[in-house]
Backbone as XML, in Angstrom:
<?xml version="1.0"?>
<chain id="A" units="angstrom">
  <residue number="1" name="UNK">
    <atom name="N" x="17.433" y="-24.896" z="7.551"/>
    <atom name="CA" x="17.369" y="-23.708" z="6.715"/>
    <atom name="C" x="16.068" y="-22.962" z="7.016"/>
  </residue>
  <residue number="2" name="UNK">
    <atom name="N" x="16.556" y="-21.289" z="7.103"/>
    <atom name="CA" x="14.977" y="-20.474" z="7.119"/>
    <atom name="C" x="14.365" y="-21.108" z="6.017"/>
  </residue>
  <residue number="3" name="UNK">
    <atom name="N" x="12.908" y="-20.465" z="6.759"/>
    <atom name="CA" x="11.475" y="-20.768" z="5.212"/>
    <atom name="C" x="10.813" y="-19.448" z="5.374"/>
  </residue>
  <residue number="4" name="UNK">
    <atom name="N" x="10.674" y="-19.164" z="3.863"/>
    <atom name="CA" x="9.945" y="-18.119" z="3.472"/>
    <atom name="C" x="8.454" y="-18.499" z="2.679"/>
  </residue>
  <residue number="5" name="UNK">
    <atom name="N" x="7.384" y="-17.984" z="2.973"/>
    <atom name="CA" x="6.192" y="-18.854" z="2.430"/>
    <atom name="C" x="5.775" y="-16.993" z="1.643"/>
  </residue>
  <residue number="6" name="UNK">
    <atom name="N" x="5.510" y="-17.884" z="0.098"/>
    <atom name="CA" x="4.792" y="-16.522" z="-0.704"/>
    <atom name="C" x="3.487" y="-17.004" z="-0.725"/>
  </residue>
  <residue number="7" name="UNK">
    <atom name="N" x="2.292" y="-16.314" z="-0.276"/>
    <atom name="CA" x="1.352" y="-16.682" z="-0.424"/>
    <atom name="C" x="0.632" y="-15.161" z="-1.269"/>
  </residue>
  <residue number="8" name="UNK">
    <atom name="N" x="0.629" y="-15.698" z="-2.648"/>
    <atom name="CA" x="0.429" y="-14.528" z="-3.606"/>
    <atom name="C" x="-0.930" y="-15.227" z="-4.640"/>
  </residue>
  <residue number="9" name="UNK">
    <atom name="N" x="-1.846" y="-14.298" z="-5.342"/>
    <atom name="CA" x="-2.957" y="-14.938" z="-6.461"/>
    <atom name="C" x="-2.013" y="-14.993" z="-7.051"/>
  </residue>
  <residue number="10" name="UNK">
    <atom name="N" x="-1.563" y="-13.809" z="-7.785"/>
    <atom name="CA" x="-0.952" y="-13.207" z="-8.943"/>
    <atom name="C" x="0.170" y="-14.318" z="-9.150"/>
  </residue>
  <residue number="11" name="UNK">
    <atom name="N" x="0.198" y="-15.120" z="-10.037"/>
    <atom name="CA" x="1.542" y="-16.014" z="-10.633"/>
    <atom name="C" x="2.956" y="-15.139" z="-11.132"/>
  </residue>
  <residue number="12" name="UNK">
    <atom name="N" x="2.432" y="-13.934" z="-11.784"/>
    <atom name="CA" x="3.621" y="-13.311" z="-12.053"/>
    <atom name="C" x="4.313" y="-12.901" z="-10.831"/>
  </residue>
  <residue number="13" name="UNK">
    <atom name="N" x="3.840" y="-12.023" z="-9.745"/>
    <atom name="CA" x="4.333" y="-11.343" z="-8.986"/>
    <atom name="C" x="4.959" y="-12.540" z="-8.385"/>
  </residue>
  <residue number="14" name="UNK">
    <atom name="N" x="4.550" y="-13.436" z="-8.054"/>
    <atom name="CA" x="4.869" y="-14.574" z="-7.335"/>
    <atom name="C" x="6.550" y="-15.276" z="-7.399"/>
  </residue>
  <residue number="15" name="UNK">
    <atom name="N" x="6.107" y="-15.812" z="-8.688"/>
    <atom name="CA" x="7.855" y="-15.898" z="-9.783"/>
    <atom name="C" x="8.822" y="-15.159" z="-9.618"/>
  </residue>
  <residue number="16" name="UNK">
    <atom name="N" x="7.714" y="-13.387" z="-9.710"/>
    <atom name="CA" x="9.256" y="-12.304" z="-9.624"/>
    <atom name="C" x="9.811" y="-12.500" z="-8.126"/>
  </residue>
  <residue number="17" name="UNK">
    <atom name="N" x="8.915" y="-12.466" z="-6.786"/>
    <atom name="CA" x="9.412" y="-12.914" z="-5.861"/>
    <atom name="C" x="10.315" y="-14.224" z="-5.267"/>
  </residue>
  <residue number="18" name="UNK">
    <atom name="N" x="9.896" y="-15.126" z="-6.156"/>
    <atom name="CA" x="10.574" y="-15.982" z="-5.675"/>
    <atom name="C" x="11.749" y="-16.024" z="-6.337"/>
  </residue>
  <residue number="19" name="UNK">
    <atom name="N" x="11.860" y="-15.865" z="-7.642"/>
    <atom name="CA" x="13.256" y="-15.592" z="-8.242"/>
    <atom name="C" x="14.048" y="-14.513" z="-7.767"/>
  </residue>
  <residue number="20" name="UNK">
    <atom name="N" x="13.711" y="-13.094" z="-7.223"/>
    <atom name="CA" x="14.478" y="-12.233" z="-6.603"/>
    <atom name="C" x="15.262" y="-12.355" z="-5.194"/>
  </residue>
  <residue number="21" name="UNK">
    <atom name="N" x="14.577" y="-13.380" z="-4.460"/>
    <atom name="CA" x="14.899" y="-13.775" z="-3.177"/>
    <atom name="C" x="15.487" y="-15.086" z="-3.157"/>
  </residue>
  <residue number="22" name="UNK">
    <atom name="N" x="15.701" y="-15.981" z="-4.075"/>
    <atom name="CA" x="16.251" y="-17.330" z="-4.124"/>
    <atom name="C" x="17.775" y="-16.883" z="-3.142"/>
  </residue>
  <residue number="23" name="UNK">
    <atom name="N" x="18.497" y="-15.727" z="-3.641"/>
    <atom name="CA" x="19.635" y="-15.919" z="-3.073"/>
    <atom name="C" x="19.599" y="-15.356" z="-1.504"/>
  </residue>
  <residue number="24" name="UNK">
    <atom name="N" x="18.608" y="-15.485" z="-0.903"/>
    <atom name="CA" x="18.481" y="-15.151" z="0.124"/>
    <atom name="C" x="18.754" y="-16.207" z="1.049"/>
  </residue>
  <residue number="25" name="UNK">
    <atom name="N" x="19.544" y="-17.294" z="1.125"/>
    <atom name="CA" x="19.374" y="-18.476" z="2.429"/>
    <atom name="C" x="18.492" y="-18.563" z="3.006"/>
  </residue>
  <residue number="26" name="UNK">
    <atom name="N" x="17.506" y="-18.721" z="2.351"/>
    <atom name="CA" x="15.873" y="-19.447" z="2.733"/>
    <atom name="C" x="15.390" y="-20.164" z="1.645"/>
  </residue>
  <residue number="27" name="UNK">
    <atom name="N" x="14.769" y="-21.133" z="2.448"/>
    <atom name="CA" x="14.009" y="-21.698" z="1.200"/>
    <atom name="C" x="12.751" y="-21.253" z="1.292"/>
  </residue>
  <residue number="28" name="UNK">
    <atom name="N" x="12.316" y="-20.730" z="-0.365"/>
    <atom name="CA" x="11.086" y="-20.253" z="-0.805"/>
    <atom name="C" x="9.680" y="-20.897" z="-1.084"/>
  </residue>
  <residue number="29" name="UNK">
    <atom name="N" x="8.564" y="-20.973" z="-0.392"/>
    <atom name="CA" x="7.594" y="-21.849" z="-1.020"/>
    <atom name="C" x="6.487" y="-20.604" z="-1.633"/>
  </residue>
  <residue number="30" name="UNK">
    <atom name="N" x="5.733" y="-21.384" z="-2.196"/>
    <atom name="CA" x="4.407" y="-20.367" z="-3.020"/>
    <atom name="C" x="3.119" y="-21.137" z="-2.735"/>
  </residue>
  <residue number="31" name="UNK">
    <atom name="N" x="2.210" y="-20.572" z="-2.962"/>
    <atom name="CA" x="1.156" y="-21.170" z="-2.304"/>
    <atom name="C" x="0.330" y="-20.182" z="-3.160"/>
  </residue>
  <residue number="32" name="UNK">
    <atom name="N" x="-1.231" y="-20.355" z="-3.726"/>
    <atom name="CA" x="-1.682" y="-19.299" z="-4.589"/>
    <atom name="C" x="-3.371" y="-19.784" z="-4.149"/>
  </residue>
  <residue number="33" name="UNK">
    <atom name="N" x="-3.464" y="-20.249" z="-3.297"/>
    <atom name="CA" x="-4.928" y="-20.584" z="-2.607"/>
    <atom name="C" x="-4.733" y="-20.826" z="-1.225"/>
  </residue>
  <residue number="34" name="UNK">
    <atom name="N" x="-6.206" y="-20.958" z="-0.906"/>
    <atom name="CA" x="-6.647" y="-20.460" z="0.795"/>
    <atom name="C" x="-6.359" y="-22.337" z="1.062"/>
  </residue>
  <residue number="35" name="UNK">
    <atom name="N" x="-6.240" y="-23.563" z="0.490"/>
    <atom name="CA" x="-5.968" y="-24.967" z="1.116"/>
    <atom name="C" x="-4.692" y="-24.935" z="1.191"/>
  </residue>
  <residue number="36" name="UNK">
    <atom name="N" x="-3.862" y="-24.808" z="0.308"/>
    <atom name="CA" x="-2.268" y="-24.530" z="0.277"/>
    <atom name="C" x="-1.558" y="-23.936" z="1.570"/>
  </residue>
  <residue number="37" name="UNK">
    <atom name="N" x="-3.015" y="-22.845" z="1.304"/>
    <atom name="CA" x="-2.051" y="-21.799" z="2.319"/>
    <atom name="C" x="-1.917" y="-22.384" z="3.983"/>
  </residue>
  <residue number="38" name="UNK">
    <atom name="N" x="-3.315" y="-22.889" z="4.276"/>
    <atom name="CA" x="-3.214" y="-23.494" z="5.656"/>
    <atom name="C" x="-2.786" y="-24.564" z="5.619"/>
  </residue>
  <residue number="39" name="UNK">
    <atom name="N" x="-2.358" y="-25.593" z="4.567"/>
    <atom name="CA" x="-1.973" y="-26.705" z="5.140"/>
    <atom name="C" x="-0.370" y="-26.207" z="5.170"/>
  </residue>
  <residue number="40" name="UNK">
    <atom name="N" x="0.339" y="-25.473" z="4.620"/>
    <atom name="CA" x="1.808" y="-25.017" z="4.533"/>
    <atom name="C" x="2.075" y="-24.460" z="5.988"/>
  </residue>
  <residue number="41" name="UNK">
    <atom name="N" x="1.264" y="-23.269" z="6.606"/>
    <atom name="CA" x="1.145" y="-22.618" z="7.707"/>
    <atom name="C" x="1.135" y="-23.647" z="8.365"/>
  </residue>
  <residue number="42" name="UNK">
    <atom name="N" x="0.448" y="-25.181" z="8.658"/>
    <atom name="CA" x="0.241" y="-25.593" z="9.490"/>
    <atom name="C" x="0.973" y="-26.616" z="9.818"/>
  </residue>
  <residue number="43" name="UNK">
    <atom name="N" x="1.784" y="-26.788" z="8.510"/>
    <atom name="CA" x="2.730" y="-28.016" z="8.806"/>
    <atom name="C" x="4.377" y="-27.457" z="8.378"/>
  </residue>
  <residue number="44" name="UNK">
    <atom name="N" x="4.379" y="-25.953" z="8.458"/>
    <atom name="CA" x="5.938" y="-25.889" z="8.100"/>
    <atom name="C" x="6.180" y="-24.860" z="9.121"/>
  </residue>
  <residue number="45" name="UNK">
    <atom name="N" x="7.511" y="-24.830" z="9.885"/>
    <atom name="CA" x="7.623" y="-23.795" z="10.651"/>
    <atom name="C" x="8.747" y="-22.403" z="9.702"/>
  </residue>
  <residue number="46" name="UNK">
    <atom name="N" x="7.560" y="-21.315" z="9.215"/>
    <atom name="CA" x="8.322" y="-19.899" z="8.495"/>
    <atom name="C" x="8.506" y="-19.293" z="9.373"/>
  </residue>
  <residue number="47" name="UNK">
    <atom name="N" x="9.714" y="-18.584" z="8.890"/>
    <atom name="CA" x="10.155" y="-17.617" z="9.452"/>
    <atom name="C" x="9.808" y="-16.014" z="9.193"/>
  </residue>
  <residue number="48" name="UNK">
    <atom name="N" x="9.204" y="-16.326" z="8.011"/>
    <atom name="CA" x="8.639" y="-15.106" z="6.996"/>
    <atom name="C" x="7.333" y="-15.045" z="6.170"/>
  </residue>
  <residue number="49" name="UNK">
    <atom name="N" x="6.774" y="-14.826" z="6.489"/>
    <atom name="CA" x="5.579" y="-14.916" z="5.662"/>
    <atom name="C" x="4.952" y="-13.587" z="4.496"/>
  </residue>
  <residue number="50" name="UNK">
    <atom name="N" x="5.270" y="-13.297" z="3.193"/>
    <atom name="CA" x="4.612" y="-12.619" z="2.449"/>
    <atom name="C" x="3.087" y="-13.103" z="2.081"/>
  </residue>
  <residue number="51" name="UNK">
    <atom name="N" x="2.293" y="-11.819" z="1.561"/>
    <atom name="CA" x="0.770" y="-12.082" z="1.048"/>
    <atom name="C" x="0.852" y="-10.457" z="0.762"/>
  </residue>
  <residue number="52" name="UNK">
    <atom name="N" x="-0.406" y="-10.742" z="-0.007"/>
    <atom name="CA" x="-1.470" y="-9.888" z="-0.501"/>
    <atom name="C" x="-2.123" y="-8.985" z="0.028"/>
  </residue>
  <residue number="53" name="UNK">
    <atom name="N" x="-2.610" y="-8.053" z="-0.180"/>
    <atom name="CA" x="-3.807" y="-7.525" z="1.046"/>
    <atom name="C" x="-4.902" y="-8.073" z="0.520"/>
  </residue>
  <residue number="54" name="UNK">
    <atom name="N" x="-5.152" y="-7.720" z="-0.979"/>
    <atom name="CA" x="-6.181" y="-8.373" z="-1.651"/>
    <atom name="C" x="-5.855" y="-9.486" z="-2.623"/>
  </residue>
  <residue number="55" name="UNK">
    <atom name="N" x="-6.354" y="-10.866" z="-2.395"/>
    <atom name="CA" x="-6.343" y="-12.046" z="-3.451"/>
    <atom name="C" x="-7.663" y="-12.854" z="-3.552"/>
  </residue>
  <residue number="56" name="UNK">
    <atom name="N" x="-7.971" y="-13.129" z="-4.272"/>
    <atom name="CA" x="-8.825" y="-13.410" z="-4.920"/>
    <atom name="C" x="-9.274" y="-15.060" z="-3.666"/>
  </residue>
  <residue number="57" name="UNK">
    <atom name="N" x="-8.427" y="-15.621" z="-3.364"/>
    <atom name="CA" x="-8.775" y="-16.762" z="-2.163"/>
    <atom name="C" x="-9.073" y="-16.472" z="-0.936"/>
  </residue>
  <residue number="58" name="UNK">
    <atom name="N" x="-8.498" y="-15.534" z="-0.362"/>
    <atom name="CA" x="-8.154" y="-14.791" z="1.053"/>
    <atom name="C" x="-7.599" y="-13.632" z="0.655"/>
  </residue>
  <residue number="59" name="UNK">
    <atom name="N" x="-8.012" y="-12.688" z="1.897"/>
    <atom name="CA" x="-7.330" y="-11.078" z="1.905"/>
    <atom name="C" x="-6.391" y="-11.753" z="2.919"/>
  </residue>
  <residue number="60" name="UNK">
    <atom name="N" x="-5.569" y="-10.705" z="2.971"/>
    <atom name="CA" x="-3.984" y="-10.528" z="3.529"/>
    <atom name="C" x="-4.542" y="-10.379" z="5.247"/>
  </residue>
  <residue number="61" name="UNK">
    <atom name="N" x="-5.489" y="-9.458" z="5.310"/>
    <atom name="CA" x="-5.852" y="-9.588" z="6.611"/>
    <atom name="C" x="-6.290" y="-10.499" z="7.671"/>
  </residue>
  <residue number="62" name="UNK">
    <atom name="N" x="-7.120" y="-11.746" z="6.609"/>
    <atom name="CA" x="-7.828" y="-12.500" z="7.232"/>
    <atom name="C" x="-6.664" y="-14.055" z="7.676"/>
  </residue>
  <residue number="63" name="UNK">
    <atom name="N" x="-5.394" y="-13.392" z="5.835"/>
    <atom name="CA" x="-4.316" y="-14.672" z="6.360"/>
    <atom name="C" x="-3.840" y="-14.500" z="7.786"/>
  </residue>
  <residue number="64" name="UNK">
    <atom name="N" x="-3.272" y="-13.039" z="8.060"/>
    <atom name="CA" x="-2.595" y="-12.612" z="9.302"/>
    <atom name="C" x="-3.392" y="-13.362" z="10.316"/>
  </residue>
  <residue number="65" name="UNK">
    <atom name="N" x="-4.588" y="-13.237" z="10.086"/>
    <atom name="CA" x="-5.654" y="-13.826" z="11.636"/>
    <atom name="C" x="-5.684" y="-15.518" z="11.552"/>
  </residue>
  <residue number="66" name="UNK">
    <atom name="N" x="-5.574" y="-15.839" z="10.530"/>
    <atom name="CA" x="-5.002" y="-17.558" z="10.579"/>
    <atom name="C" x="-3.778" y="-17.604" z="11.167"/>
  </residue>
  <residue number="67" name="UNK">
    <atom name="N" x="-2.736" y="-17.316" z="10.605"/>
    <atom name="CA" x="-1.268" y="-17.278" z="11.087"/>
    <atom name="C" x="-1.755" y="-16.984" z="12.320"/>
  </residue>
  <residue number="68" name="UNK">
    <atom name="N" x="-1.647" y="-16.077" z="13.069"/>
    <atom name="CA" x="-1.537" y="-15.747" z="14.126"/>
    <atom name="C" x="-2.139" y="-16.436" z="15.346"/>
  </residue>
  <residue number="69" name="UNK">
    <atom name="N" x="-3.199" y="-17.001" z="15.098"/>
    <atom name="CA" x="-3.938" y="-18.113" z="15.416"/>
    <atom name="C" x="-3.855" y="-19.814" z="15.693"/>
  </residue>
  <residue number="70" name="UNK">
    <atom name="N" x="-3.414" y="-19.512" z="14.026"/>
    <atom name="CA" x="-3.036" y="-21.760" z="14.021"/>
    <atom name="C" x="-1.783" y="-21.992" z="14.508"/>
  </residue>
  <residue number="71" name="UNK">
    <atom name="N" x="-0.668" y="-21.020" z="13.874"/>
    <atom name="CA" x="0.450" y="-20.903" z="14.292"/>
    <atom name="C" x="1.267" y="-21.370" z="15.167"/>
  </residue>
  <residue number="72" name="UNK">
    <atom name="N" x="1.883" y="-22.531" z="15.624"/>
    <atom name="CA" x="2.758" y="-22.445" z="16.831"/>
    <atom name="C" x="3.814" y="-21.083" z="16.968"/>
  </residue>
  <residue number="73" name="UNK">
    <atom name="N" x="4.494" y="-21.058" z="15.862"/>
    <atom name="CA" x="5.769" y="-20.245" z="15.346"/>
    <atom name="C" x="5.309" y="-19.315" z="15.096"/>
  </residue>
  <residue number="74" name="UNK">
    <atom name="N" x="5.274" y="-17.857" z="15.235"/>
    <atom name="CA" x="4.690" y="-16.491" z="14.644"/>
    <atom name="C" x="5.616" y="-16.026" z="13.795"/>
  </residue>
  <residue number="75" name="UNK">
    <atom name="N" x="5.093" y="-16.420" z="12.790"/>
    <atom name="CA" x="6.126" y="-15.948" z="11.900"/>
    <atom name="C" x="6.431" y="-14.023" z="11.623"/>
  </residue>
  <residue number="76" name="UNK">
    <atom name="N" x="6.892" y="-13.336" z="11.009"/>
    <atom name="CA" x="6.791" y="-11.824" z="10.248"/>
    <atom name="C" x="6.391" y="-11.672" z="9.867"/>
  </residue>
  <residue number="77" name="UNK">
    <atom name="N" x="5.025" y="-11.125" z="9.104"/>
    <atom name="CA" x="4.434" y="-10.755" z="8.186"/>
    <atom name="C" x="4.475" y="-9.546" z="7.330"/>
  </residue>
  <residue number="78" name="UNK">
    <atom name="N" x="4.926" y="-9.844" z="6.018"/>
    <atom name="CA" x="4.781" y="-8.694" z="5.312"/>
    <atom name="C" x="3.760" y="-9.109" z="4.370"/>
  </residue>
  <residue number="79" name="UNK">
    <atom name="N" x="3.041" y="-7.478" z="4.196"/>
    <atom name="CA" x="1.767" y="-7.432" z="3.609"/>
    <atom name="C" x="2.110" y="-6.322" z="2.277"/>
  </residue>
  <residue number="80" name="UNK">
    <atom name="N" x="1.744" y="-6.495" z="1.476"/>
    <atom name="CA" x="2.152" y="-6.207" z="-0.078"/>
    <atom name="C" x="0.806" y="-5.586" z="-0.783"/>
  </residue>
  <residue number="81" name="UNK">
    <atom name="N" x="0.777" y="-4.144" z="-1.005"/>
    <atom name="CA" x="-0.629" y="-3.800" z="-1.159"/>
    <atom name="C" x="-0.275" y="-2.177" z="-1.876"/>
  </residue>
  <residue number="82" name="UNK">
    <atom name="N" x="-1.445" y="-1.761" z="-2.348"/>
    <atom name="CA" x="-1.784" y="-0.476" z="-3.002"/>
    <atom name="C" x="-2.495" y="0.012" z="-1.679"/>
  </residue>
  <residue number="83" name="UNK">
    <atom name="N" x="-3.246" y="0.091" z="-1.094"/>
    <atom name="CA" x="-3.628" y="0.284" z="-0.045"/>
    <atom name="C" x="-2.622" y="1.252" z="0.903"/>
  </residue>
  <residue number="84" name="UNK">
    <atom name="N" x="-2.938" y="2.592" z="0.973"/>
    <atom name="CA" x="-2.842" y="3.737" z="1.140"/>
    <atom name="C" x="-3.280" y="4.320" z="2.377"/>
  </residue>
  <residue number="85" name="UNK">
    <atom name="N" x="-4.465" y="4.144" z="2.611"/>
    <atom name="CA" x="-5.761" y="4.851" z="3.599"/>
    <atom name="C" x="-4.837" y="4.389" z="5.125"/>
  </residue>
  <residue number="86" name="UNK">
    <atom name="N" x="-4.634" y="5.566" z="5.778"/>
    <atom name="CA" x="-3.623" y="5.630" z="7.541"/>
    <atom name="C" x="-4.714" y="4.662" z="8.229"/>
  </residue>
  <residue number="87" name="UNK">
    <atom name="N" x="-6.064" y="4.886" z="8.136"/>
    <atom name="CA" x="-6.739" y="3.771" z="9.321"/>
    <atom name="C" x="-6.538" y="2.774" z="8.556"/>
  </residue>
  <residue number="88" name="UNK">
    <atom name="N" x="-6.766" y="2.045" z="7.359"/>
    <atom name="CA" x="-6.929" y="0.703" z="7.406"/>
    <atom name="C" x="-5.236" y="-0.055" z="7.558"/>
  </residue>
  <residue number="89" name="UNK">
    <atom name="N" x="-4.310" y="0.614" z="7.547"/>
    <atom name="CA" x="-3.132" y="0.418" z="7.544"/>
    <atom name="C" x="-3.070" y="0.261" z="9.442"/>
  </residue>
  <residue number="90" name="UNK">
    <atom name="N" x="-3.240" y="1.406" z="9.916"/>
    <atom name="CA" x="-3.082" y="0.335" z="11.504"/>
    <atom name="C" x="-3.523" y="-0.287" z="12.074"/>
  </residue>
  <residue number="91" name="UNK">
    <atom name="N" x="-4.996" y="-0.885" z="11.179"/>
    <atom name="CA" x="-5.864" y="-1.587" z="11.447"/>
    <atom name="C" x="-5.214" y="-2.891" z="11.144"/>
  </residue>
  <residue number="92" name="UNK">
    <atom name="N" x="-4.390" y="-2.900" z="9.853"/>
    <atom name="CA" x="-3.238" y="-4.079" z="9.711"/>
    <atom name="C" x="-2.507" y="-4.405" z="10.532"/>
  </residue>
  <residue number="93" name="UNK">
    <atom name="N" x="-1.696" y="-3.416" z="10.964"/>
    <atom name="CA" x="-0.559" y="-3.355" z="12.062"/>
    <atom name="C" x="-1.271" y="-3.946" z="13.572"/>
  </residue>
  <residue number="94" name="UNK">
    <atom name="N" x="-2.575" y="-3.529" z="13.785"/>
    <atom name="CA" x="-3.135" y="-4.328" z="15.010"/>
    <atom name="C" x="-3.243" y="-5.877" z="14.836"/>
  </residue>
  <residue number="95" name="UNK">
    <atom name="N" x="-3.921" y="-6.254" z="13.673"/>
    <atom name="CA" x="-3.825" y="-7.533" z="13.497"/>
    <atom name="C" x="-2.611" y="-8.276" z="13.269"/>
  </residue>
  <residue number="96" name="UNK">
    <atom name="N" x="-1.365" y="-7.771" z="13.250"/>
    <atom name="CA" x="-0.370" y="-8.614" z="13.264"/>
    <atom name="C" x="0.385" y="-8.260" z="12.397"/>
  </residue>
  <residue number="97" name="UNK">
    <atom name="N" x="0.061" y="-8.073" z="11.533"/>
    <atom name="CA" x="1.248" y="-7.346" z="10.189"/>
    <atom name="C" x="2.647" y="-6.447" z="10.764"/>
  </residue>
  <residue number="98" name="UNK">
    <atom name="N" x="3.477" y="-7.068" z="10.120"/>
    <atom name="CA" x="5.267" y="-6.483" z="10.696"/>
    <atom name="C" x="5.138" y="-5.482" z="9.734"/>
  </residue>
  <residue number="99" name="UNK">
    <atom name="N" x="5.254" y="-5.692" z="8.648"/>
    <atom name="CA" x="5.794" y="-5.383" z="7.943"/>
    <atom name="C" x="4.884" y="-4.809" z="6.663"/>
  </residue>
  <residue number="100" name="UNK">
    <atom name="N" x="4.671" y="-3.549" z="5.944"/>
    <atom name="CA" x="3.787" y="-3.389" z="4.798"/>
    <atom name="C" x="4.837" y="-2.971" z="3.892"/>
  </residue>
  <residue number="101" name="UNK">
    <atom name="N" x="4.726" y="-3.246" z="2.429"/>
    <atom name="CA" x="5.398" y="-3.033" z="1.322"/>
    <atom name="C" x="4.214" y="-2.154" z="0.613"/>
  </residue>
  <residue number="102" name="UNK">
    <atom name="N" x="4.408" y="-1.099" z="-0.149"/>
    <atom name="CA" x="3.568" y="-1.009" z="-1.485"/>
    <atom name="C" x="3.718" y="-1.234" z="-3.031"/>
  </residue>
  <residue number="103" name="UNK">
    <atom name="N" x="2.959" y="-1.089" z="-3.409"/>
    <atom name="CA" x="2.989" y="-1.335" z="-4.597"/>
    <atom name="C" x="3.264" y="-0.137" z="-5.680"/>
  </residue>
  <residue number="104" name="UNK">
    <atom name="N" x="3.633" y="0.418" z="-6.519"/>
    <atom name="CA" x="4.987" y="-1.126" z="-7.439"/>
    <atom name="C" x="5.946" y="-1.609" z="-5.797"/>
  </residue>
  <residue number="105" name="UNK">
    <atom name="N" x="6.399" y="-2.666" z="-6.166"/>
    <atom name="CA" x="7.267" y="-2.998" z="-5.370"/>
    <atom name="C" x="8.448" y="-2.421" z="-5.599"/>
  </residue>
  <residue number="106" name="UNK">
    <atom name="N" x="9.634" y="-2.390" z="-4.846"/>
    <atom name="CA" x="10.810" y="-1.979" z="-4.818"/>
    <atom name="C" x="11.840" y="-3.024" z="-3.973"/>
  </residue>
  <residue number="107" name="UNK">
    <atom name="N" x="11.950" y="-4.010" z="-4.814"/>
    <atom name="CA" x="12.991" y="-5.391" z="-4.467"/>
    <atom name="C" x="13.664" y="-5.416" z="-4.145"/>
  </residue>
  <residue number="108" name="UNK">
    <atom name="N" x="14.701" y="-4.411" z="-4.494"/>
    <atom name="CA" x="16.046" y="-4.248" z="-3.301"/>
    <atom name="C" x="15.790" y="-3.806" z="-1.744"/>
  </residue>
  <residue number="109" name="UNK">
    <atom name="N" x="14.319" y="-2.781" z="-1.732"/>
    <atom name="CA" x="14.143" y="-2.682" z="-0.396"/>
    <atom name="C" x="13.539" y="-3.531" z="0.403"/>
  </residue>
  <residue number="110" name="UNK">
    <atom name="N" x="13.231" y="-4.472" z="-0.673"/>
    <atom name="CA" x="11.953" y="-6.087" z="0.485"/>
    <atom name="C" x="13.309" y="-6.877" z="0.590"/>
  </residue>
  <residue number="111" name="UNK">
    <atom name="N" x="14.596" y="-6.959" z="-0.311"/>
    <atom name="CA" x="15.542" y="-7.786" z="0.371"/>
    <atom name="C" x="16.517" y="-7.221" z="1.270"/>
  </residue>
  <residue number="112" name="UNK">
    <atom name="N" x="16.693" y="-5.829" z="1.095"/>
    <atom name="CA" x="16.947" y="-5.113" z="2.685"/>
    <atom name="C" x="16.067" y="-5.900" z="3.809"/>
  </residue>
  <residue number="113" name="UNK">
    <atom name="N" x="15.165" y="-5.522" z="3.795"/>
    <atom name="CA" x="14.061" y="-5.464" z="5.044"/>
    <atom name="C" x="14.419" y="-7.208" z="5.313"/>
  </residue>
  <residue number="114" name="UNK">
    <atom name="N" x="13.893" y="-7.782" z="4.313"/>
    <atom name="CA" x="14.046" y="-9.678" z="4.501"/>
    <atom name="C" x="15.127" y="-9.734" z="5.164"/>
  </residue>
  <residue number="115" name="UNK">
    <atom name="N" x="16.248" y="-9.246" z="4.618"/>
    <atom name="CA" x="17.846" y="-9.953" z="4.943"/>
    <atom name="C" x="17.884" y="-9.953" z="6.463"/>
  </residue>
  <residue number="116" name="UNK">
    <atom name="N" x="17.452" y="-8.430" z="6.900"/>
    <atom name="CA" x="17.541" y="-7.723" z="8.491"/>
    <atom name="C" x="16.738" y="-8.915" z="8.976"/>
  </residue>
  <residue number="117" name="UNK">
    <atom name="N" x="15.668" y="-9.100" z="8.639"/>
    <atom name="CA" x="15.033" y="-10.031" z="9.428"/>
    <atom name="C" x="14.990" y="-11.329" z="10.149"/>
  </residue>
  <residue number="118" name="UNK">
    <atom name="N" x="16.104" y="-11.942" z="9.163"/>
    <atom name="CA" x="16.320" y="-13.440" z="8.514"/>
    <atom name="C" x="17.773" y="-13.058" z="9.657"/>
  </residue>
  <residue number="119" name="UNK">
    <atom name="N" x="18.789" y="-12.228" z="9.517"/>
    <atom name="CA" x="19.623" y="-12.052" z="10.370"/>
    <atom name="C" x="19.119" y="-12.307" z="12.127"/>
  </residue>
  <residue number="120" name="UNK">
    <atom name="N" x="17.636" y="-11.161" z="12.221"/>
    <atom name="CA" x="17.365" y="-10.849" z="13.517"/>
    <atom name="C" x="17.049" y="-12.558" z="14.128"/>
  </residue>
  <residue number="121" name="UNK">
    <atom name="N" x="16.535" y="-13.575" z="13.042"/>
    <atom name="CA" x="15.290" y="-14.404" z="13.350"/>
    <atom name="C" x="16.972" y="-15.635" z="13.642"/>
  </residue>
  <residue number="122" name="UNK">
    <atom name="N" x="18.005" y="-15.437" z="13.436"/>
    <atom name="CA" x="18.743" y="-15.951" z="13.848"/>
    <atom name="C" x="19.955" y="-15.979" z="15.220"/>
  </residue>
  <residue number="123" name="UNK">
    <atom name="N" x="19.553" y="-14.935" z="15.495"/>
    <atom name="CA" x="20.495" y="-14.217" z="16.747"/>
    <atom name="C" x="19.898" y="-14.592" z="17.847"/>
  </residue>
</chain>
């Protein structure tokens, strides 16, 4: 089975994600700190990876540069942010980021985007 890893501070947002995507044929993990987060990255192979731009353990940017790094598997990254500003956004996109969502979120369009993905990551 795909794996989807939420690596979110926020507990609420977290829940709403993982409860909105359960019916997605992946299994969902959460992770809400910077030890979690690398030992999950380092011992599970995702297919998907959500985060933060900003959390209180790690920014979203600095996860992308772990992932991308420790990684055997490169997973997708979507990055979930208020964060607006055109340079620091392709400054994301250089470091690895697939995928940016903003904030408020809009759930039917992150399980559009997921589903396509989860399809592509199987073909």
């Amino acid at each position: 089975m795909k794996k989807i890893l939420i690596a979110v501070a926020d507990r609420i947002l977290a829940e709403i994600l993982r409860y909105s995507l359960r019916n997605m044929g992946a299994e969902i993990d959460v992770v809400d700190n910077e030890d979690r987060f690398v030992n999950s990255v380092l011992h599970n192979d995702y297919v998907i990876v959500l985060t933060q731009f900003s959390a209180p353990f790690l920014n979203g940017y600095d996860l992308v540069k772990r992932i991308k790094s420790r990684s055997q598997r490169k997973p997708i990254i979507y990055l979930i942010s208020h964060v607006g500003n055109e340079t620091l956004l392709l400054s994301l996109f250089d470091s690895g980021v697939d995928q940016y969502i903003t904030l408020p979120l809009s759930l039917t369009r992150l399980k559009r985007k997921l589903s396509a993905d989860l399809k592509r990551c199987s073909a």
